[in-house]
C-alpha positions in Angstrom: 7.6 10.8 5.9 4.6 10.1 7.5 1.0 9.4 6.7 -1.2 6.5 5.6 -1.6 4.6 1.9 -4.4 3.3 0.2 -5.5 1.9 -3.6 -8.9 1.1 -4.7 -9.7 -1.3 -7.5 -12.6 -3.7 -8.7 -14.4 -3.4 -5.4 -11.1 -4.2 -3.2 -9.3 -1.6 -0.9 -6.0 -2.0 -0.1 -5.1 0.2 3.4 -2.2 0.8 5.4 -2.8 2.7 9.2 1.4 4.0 9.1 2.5 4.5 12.8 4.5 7.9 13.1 8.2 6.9 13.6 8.1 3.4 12.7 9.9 2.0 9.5 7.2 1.6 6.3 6.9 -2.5 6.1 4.5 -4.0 3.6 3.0 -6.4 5.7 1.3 -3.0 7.5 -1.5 -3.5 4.4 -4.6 -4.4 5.2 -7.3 -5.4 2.2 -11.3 -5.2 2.4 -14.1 -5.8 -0.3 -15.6 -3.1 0.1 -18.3 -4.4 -2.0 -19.4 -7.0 0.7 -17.6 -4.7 3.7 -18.1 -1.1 3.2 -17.3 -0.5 7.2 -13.6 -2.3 6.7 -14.3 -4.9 9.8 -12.6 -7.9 8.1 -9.4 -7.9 6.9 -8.8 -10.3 4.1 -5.0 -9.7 4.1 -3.9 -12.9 5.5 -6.4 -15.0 2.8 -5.1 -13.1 0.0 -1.9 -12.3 -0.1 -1.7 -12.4 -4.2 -4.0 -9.6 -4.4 -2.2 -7.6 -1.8 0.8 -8.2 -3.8 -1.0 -7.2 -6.8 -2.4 -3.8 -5.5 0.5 -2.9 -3.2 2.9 -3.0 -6.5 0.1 -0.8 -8.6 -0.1 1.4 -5.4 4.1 1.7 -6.0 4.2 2.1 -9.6 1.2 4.6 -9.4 2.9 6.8 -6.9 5.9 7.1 -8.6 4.1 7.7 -12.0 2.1 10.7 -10.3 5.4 12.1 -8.5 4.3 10.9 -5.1 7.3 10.3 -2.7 7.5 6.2 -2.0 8.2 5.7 1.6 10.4 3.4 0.9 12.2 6.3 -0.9 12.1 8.7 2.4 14.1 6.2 4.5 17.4 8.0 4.4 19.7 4.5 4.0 17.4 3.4 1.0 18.1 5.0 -2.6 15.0 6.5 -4.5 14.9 4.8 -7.1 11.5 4.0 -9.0 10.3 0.2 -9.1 11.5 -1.4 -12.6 8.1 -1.6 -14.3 7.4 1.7 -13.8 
């Protein structure tokens, strides 16, 4: 699987540039406030890594709620199997 993710909510966008052939890895998100950074220059990732946990776990449950293949799910030597509050 390839491609890029992204979630959107209360002003903060949580992104995720996937490199073709390279193993999906969580700390590949990026997060911006769009609010105050509509062009994406800073990356507030590293500052707050709550909110990243937050909207990276919505991004999860949401995709499996809307039948969207988790990449975690297309690596063949990892099960599909949906998170457990989903």
């Amino acid at each position: 699987m390839t491609g890029n993710r992204s979630y959107y909510r209360g002003g903060h966008k949580l992104v995720t540039l996937h490199r073709p052939g390279t193993p999906y890895d969580d700390s590949e998100w990026a997060l911006y406030d769009i609010r105050t950074d509509p062009t994406e220059i800073h990356d507030l990732a590293a500052e707050r890594p709550d909110l990243v946990k937050e909207l990276s776990e919505a991004w999860e449950a949401g995709a499996w709620r809307d039948g969207v293949r988790s990449p975690t799910a297309a690596a063949p030597s990892l099960a599909a199997t949906p998170p457990n509050n989903a």
